[in-house]
DOLUM-966452 format. One record per residue (C-alpha): y, x, z negated. Coordinates in steps of 0.25 Angstrom, whole numbers, always signed. Layout:
north = Y, east = X, up = Z
...
This chain:
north = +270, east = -14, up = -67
north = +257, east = -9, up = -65
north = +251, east = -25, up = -61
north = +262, east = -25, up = -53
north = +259, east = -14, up = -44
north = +243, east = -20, up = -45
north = +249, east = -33, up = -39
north = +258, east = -26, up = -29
north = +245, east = -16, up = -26
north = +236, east = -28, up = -22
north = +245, east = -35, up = -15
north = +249, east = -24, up = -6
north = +233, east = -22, up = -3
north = +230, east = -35, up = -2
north = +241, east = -36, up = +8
north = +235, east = -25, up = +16
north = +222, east = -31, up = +17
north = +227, east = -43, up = +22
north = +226, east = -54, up = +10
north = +234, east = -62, up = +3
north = +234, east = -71, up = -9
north = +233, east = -87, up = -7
north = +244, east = -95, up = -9
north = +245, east = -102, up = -24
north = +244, east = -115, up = -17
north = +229, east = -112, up = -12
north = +233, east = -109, up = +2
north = +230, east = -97, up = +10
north = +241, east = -86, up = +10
north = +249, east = -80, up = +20
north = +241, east = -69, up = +30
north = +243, east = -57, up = +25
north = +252, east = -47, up = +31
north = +244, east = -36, up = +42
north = +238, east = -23, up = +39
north = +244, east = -12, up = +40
north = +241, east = -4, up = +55
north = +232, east = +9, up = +53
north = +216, east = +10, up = +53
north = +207, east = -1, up = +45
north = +202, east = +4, up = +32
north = +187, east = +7, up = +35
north = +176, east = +8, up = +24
north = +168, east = +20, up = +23
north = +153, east = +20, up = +28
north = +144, east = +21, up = +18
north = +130, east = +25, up = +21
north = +118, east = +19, up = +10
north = +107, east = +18, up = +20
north = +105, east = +22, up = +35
north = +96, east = +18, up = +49
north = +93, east = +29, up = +58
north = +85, east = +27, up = +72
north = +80, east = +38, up = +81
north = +87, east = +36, up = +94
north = +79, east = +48, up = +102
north = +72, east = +60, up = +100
north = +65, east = +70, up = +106
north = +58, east = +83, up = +104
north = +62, east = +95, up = +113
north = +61, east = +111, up = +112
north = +61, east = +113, up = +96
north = +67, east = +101, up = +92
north = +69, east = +86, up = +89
north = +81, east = +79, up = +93
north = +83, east = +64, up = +87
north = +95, east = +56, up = +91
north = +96, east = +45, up = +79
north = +106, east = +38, up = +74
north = +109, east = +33, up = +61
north = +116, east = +19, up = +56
north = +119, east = +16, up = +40
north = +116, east = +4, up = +32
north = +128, east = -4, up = +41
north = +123, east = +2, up = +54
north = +134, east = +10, up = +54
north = +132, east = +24, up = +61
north = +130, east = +35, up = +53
north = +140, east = +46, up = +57
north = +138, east = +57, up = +45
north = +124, east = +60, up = +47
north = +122, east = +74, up = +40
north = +107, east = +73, up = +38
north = +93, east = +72, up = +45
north = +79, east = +75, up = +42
north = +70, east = +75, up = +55
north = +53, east = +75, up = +55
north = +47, east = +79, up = +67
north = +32, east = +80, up = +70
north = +26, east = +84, up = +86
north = +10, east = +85, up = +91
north = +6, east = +98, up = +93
north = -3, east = +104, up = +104
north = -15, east = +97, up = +97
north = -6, east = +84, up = +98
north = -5, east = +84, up = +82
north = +7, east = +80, up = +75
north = +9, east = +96, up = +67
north = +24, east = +100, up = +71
north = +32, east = +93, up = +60
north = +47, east = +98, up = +55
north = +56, east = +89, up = +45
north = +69, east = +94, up = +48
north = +83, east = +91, up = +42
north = +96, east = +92, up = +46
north = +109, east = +92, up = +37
north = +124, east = +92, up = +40
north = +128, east = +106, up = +37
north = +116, east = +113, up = +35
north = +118, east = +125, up = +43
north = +101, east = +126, up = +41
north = +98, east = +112, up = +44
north = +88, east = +110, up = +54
north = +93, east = +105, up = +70
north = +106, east = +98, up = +72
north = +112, east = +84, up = +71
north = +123, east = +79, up = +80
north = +130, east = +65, up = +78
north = +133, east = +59, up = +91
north = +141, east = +48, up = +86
north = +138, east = +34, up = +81
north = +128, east = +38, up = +71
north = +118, east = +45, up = +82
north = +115, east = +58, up = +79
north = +106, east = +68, up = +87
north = +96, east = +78, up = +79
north = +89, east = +90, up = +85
north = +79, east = +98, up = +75
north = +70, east = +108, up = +77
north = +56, east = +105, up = +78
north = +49, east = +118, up = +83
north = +36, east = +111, up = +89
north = +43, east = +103, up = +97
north = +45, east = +102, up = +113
north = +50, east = +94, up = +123
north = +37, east = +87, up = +123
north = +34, east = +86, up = +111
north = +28, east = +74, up = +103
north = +30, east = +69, up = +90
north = +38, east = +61, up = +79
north = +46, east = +61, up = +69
north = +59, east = +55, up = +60
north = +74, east = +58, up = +56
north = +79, east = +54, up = +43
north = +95, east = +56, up = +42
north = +102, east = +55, up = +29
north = +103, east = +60, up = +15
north = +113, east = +70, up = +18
north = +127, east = +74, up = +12
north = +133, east = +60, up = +17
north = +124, east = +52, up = +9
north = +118, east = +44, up = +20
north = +105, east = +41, up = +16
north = +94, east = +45, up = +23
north = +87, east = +34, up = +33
north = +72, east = +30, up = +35
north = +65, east = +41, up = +44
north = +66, east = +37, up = +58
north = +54, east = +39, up = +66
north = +57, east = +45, up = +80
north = +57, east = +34, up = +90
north = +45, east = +33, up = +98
north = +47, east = +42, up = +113
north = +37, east = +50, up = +121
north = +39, east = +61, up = +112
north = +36, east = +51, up = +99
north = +18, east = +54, up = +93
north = +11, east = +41, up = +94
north = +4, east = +47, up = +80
north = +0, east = +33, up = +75
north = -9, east = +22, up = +75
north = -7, east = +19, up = +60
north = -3, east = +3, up = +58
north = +10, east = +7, up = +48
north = +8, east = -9, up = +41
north = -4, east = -4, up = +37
north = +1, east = +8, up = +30
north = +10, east = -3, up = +24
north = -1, east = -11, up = +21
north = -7, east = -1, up = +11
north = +5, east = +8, up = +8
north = +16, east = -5, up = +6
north = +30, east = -4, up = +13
north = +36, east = +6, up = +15
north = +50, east = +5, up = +17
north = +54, east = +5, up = +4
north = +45, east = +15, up = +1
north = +48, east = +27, up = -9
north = +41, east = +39, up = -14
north = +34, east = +32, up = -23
north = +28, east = +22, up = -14
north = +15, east = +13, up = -17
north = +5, east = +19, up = -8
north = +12, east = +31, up = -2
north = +18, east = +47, up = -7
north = +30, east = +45, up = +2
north = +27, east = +32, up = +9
north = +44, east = +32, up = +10
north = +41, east = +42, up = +21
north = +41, east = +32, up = +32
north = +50, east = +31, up = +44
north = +56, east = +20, up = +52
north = +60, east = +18, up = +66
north = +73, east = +12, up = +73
north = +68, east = -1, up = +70
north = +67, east = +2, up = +55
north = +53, east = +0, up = +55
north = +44, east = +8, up = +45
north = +36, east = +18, up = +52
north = +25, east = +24, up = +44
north = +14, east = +32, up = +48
north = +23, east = +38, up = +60
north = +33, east = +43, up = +49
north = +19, east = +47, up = +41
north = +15, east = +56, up = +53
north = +30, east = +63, up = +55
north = +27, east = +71, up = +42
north = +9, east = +71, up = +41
north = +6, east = +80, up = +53
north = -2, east = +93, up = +55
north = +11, east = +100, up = +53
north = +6, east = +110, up = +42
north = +14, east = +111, up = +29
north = +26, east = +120, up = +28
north = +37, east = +124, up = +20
north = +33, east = +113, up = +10
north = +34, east = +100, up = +21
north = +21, east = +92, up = +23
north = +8, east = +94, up = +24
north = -4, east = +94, up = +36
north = -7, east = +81, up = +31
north = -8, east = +72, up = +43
north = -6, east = +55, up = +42
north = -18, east = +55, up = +49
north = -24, east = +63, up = +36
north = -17, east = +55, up = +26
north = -21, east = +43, up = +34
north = -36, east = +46, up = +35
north = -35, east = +51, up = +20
north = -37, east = +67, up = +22
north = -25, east = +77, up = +14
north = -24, east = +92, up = +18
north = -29, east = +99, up = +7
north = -18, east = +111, up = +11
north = -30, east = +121, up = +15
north = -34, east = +115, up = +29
north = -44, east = +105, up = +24
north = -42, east = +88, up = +20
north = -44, east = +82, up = +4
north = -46, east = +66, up = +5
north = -34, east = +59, up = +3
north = -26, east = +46, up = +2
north = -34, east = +36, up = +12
north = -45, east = +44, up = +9
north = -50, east = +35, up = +0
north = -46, east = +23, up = +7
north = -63, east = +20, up = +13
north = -67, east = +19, up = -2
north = -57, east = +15, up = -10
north = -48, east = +9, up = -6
north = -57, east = +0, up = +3
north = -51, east = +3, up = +15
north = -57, east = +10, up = +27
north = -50, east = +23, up = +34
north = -61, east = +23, up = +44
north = -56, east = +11, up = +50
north = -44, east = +12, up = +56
north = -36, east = +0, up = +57
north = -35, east = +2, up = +42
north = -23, east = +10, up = +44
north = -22, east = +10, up = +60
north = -17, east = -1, up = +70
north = -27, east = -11, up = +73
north = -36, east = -7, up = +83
north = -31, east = +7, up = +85
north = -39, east = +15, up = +95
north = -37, east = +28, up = +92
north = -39, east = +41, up = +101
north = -45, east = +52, up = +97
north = -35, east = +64, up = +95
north = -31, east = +76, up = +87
north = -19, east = +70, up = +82
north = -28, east = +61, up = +73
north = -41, east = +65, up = +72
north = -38, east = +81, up = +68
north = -30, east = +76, up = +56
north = -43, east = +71, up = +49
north = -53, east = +79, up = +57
north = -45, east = +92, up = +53
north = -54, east = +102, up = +58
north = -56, east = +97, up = +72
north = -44, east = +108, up = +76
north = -52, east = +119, up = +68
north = -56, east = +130, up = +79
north = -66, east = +137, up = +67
north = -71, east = +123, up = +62
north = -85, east = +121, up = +66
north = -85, east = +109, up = +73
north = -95, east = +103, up = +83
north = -83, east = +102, up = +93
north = -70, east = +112, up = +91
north = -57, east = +104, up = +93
north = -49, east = +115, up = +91
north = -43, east = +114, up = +104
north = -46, east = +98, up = +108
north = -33, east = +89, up = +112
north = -32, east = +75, up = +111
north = -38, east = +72, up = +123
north = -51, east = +82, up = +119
north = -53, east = +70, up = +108
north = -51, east = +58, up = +115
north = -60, east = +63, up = +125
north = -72, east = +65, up = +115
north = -69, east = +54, up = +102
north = -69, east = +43, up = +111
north = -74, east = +34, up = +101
north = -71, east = +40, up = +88
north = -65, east = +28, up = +83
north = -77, east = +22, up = +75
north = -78, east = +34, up = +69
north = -66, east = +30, up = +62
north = -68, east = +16, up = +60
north = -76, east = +2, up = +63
north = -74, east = -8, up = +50
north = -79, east = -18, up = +61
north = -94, east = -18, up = +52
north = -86, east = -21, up = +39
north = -77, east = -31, up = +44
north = -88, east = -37, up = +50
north = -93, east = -38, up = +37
north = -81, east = -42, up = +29
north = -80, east = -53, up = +40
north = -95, east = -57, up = +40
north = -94, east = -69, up = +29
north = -82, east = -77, up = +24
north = -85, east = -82, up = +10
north = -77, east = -93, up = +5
north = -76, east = -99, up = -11
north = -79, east = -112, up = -12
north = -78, east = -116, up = -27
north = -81, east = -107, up = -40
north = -84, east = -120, up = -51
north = -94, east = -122, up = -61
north = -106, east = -125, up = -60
north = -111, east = -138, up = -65
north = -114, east = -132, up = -78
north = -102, east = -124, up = -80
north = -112, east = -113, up = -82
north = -110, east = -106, up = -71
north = -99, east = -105, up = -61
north = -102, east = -108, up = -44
north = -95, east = -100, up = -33
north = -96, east = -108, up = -19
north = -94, east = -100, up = -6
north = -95, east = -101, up = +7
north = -98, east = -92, up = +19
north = -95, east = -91, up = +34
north = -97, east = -80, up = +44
north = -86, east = -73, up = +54
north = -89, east = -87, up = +63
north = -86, east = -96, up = +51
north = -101, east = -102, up = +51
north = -108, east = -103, up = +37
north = -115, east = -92, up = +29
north = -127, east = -97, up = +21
north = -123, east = -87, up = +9
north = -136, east = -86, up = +3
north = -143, east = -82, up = +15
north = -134, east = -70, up = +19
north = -141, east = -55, up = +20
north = -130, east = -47, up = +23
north = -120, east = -51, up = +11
north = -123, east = -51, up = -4
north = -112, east = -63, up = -7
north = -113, east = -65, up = -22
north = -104, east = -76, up = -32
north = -96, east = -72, up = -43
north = -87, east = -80, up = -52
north = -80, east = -81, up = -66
north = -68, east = -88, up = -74
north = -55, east = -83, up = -72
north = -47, east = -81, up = -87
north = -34, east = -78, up = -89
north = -30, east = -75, up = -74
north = -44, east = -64, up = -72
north = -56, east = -67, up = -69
north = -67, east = -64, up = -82
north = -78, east = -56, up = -78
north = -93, east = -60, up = -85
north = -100, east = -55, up = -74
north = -111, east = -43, up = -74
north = -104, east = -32, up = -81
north = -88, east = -33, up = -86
north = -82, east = -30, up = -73
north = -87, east = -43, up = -66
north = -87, east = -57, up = -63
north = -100, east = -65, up = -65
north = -108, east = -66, up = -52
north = -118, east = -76, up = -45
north = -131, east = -75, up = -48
north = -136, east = -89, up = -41
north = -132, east = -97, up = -28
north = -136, east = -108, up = -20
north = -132, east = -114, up = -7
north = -124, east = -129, up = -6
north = -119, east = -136, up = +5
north = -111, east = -132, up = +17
north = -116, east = -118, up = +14
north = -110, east = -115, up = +1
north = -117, east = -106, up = -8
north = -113, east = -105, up = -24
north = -115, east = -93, up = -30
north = -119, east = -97, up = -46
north = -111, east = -87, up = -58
north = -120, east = -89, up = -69
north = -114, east = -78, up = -79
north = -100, east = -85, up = -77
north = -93, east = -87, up = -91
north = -94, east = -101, up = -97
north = -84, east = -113, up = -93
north = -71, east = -114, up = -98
north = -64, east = -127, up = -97
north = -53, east = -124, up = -87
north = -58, east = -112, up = -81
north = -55, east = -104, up = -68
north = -66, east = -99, up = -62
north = -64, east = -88, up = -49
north = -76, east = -84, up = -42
north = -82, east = -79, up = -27
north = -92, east = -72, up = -18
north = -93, east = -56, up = -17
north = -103, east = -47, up = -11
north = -107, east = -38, up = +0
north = -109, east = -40, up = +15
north = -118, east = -27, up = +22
north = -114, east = -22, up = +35
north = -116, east = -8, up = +42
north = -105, east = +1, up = +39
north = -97, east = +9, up = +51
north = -106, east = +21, up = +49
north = -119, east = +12, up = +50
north = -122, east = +12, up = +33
north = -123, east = -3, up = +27
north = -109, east = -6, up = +21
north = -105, east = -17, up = +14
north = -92, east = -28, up = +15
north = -87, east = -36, up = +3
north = -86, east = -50, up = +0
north = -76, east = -56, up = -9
north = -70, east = -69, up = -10
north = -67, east = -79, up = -23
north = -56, east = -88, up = -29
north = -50, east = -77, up = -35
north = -38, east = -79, up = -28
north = -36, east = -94, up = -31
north = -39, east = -91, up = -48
north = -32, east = -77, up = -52
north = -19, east = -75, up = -53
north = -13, east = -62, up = -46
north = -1, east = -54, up = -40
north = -9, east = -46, up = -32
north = -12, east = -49, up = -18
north = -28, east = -46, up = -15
north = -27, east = -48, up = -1
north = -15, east = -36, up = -2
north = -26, east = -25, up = -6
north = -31, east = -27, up = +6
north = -20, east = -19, up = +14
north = -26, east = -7, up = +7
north = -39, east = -10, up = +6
north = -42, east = -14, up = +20
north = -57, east = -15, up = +19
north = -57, east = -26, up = +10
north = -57, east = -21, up = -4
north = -70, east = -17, up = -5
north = -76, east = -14, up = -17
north = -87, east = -14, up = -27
north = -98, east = -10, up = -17
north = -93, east = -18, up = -8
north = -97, east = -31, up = -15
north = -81, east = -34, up = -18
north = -70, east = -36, up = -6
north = -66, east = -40, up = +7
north = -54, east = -45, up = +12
north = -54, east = -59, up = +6
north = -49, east = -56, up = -7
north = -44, east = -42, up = -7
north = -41, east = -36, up = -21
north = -41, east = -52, up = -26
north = -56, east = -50, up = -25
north = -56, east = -38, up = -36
north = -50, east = -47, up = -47
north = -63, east = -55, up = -50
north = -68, east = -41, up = -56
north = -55, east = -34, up = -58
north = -50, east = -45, up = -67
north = -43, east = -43, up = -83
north = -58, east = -45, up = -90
north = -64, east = -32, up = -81
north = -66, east = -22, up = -93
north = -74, east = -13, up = -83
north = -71, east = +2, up = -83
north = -66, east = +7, up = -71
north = -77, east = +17, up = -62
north = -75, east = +29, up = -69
north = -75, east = +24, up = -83
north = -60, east = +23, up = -84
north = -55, east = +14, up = -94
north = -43, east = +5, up = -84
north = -42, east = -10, up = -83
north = -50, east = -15, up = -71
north = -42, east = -27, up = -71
north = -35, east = -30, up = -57
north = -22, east = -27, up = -58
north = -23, east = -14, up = -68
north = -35, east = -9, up = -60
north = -26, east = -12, up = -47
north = -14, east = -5, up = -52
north = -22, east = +7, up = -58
north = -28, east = +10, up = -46
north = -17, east = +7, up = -37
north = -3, east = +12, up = -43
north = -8, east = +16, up = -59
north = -12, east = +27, up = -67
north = -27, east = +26, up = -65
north = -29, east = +37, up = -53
north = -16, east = +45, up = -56
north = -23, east = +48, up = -71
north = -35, east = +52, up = -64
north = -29, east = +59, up = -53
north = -32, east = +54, up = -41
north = -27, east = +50, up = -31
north = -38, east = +40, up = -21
north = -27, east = +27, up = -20
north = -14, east = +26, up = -14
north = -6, east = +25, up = -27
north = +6, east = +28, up = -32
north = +14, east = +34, up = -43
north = +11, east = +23, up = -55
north = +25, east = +23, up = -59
north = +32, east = +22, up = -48
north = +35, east = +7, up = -40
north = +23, east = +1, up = -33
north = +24, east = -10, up = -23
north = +17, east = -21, up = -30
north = +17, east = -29, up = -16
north = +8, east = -20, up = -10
north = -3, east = -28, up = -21
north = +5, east = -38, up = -25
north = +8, east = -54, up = -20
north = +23, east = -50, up = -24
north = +32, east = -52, up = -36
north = +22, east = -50, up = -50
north = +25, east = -58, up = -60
north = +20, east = -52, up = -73
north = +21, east = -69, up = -80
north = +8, east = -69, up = -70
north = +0, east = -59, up = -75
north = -12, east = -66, up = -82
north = -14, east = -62, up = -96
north = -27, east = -57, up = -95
north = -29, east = -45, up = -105
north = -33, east = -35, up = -95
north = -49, east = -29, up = -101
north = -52, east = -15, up = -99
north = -63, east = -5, up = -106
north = -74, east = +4, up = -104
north = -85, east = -6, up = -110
north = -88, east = -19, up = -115
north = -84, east = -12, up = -130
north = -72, east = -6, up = -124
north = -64, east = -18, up = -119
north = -49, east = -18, up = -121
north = -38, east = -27, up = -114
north = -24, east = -23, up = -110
north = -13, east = -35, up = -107
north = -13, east = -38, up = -93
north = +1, east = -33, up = -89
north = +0, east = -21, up = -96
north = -13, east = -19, up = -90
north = -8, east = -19, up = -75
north = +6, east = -12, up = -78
north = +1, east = -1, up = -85
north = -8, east = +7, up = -74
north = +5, east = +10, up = -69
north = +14, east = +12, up = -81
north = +7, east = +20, up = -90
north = +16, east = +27, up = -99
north = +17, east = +24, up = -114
north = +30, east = +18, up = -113
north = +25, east = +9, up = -103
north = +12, east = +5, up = -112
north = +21, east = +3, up = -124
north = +31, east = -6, up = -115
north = +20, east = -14, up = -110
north = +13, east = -16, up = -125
north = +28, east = -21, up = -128
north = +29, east = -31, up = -119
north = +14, east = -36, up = -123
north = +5, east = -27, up = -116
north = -7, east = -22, up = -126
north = -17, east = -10, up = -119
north = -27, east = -13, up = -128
north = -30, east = -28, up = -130
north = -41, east = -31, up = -139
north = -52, east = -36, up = -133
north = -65, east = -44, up = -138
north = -77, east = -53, up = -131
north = -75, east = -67, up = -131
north = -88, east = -68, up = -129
north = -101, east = -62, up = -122
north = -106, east = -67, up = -107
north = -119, east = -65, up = -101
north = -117, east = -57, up = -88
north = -125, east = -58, up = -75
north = -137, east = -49, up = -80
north = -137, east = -56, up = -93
north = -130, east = -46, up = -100
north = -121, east = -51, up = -110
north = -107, east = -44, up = -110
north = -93, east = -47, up = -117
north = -83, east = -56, up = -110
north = -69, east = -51, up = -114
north = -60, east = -63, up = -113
north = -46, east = -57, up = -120
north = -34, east = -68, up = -124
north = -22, east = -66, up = -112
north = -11, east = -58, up = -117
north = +2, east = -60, up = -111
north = +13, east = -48, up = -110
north = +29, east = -50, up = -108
north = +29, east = -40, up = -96
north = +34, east = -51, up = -86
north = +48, east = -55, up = -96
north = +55, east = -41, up = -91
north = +45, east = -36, up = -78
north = +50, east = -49, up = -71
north = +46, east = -50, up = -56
north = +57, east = -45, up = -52
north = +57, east = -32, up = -61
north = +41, east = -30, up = -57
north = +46, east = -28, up = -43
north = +58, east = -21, up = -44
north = +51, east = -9, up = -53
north = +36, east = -10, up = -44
north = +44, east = -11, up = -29
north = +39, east = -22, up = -25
């Protein structure tokens, strides 16, 4: 009885819908019979993600009025909208961005702030207070509805659209924030370079917006009732913090002249190429933070100055700020190329063969040059690194002879290289300094780096990709080490697996490529110590490998090279090469343990295979440890590496 009534049940809705059930003999059934009259069966809408677009705006006596409208995944309108956050900043009479309320409106708050009235369509018109403002006000600002009762989540901030009432407040390239920073569109609060880089905005093309977004929230507004503080993208941007008491503490991009080899003073570092900039209060009073103190003893009070007070005097204050033209110069002045790195007849000593052109192309006679300090280095490349018996334990071995050939070439002779092995792979290049006169008129130096590296190590890393950071060409070790040839690439004849050195401070972490990269970056290192000079992010959260990285890592790739670390020559330890990198990061027991399972070891043994005379005759240990290989790569497949590090 029950299967009957089943049969009878889907007959009956399969009638209604129109369908019938072919013939036995294969051919197509009869139409079914019409529905039934009345109105079509619709599904409900359901809302997982929405597009909102700011349709006008306008500031007026006390408020902010927005019309938007707001679509949801399936452009459908959005007729139950029972929330909305507004952000709102204006110029005040010194022509600052300092008036700033973040308002919200809720459906049946009798305390929300302002109203919201839905005209039909999904287009809805808000009007909140914003005490500051007038008719003539200027300014910019965001909505964000969503995430009320109803569940719809809430959109991207939508940046005002651009009218005569919007604040022109940037000159910042927004790709170059990317460039350092990484996406971000699919940005969290735990972003690679950024506290809350998800805090963009978009406009009603869906296009990211960045430092406009930055600037609704980091005004002069000071800090009330727990919102935000008087710290200024401007600030930020030029590395100062409000230290809460009136004065500035370095911070952020503070450091970015020194170690980050990146130059704050000139602007297209982070500006739009070829910005001209006008002198006004807006920007220089964020920095220049006392320029509005009547009381401050200054040669000239500004107290009471305009914009048009600065542009009359600071003309020309814009090489104050930067000029790399001197460096670039220099950085331009030679283009060294690698011919060959062989042996020599000999096999006793191994031959580095460059060449040089100036900016026109013509030939350099290398040995003749007085304003560049060129010199050879070379060494075997073992199990994937580059061994170091150069001058000390942190070095390759370096030219001490040279000679001129034909066509221009000049050889630079490594005598303290290691004997031949049959089968070897030698990598070798030119590094040095070239002098020039610094901006402020003291004698600088630019850094040469060029070798084979690239065509003999194996990597995941992009070199060329630190240079979105370090836009002034990596330069390092007194300048002997850099330039734009190699970026980080250029590192790895030093920083390789056999580099036992300890770090500045007498800290005892690998100097190894990868672990030192990671450490520094993304690991434990300057958490531990406390501090905070990088741009680096919560060790154990995601990180977007791609921002260093060529893409997918493949941990089958990783060479086994047991990675050396110690404090001295009696002190040397290896740890697997794996387990050296991952563990900056993830550096809890159960990770350790994990790793050691899998085949990691923290604390390879390691002997001399054998002593080498060094460039000052010195004799020193070579440590040459047997490759271990870990399991890692049979569960963190590719796949798995870029689901868990969001890349």
């Amino acid at each position: 009885m029950k299967m009957m009534n089943r049969t009878k049940i889907a007959f009956i809705v399969a009638a209604t819908m129109g369908i019938s059930a072919c013939g036995s003999d294969g051919k197509d059934g009869q139409p079914g019979a019409p529905g039934q009259p009345g109105e079509p069966w619709e599904p409900p809408v359901v809302t997982t993600s929405a597009v909102a677009k700011v349709l006008n705006w306008q500031y007026d006596s006390g408020v902010v009025n927005v019309e938007f409208s707001v679509e949801n995944q399936d452009g459908v309108a959005v007729q139950d909208l029972d929330k909305v956050q507004l952000m709102s900043t204006i110029k005040n009479e010194a022509g600052l961005l300092a008036d700033t309320v973040d308002v919200t409106w809720v459906a049946g708050d009798d305390n929300a702030a302002g109203t919201l009235t839905h005209a039909g369509e999904g287009i809805y018109n808000l009007t909140m207070p914003h005490e500051a403002a007038t008719p003539e006000s200027i300014g910019t600002g965001y909505i964000r509805p969503g995430n009320g009762e109803n569940g719809m989540p809430r959109t991207k901030r939508v940046m005002f659209t651009k009218t005569d009432q919007y604040a022109q407040v940037s000159t910042t390239d927004d790709a170059k924030c990317v460039a350092c920073h990484g996406e971000f569109e699919d940005a969290t609060g735990n972003a690679t370079w950024g506290w809350h880089q998800h805090h963009h905005a978009i406009d009603n093309d869906q296009e990211v917006v960045i430092v406009e977004a930055c600037l609704v929230c980091h005004t002069q507004t000071e800090k009330q009732d727990g919102g935000w503080a008087q710290n200024t993208m401007a600030m930020l941007g030029h590395g100062l913090l409000a230290d809460g008491e009136g004065g500035r503490i370095a911070s952020g991009h503070a450091s970015l002249g020194t170690s980050y080899s990146m130059d704050k003073y000139r602007c297209s570092t982070c500006h739009v190429d070829d910005v001209v900039f006008t002198a006004s209060l807006n920007a220089c009073a964020t920095c220049h933070a006392d320029l509005q103190d009547a009381d401050k003893d200054l040669a000239v009070n500004h107290s009471n100055f305009t914009d048009l007070d600065c542009a009359t005097c600071h003309t020309s204050f814009q090489h104050e700020h930067e000029n790399g033209a001197n460096r670039d110069e220099a950085l331009n002045r030679y283009n060294f190329e690698v011919i060959s790195v062989v042996r020599s007849e000999d096999q006793a000593s191994i031959e580095v063969t460059v060449t040089a052109t100036d900016v026109e192309g013509k030939p350099v006679d290398i040995a003749s040059l007085t304003d560049a300090s060129p010199r050879g280095w070379a060494t075997m490349m073992k199990h994937g690194e580059a061994i170091l018996p150069g001058r000390d334990e942190g070095h390759v071995a370096r030219s001490t002879d040279g000679f001129t050939g034909e066509n221009g070439q000049y050889t630079y002779i490594i005598e303290h290289a290691l004997p031949f092995e049959e089968g070897e792979v030698l990598v070798g290049g030119v590094d040095g300094r070239i002098s020039y006169t610094h901006r402020w008129g003291y004698p600088a130096n630019a850094p040469i780096s060029v070798s084979n590296i690239k065509d003999v190590r194996r990597t995941s890393s992009d070199g060329m990709k630190c240079l979105s950071c370090h836009t002034e060409g990596l330069d390092g070790h007194g300048s002997a080490r850099g330039g734009f040839d190699l970026g980080g690439d250029a590192c790895t004849q030093c920083h390789s697996a056999y580099n036992w050195a300890p770090g500045k401070q007498g800290e005892d972490y690998a100097m190894a490529w990868g672990p030192l990269v990671h450490n520094m970056h993304f690991g434990a290192y300057k958490q531990d110590r406390g501090l905070n000079d990088m741009p680096t992010t919560d060790r154990n959260m995601p990180v977007d490998c791609q921002a260093c990285h060529t893409g997918d890592i493949d941990l089958e790739n990783v060479a086994p090279a047991v990675v050396l670390n110690g404090m001295d020559e009696a002190s040397v330890y290896g740890i697997t090469a794996i387990t050296a990198n991952c563990s900056t990061c993830h550096t809890g027991d159960a990770a350790k343990n994990h790793m050691m399972q899998q085949g990691g070891d923290f604390d390879v043994v390691v002997t001399p295979d054998g002593v080498h005379q060094g460039e000052n005759g010195d004799g020193f240990a070579i440590f040459d440890p047997a490759p271990i290989t870990e399991s890692c790569s049979v569960c963190h497949t590719p796949a798995r590496m870029a689901d868990a590090h969001q890349y």
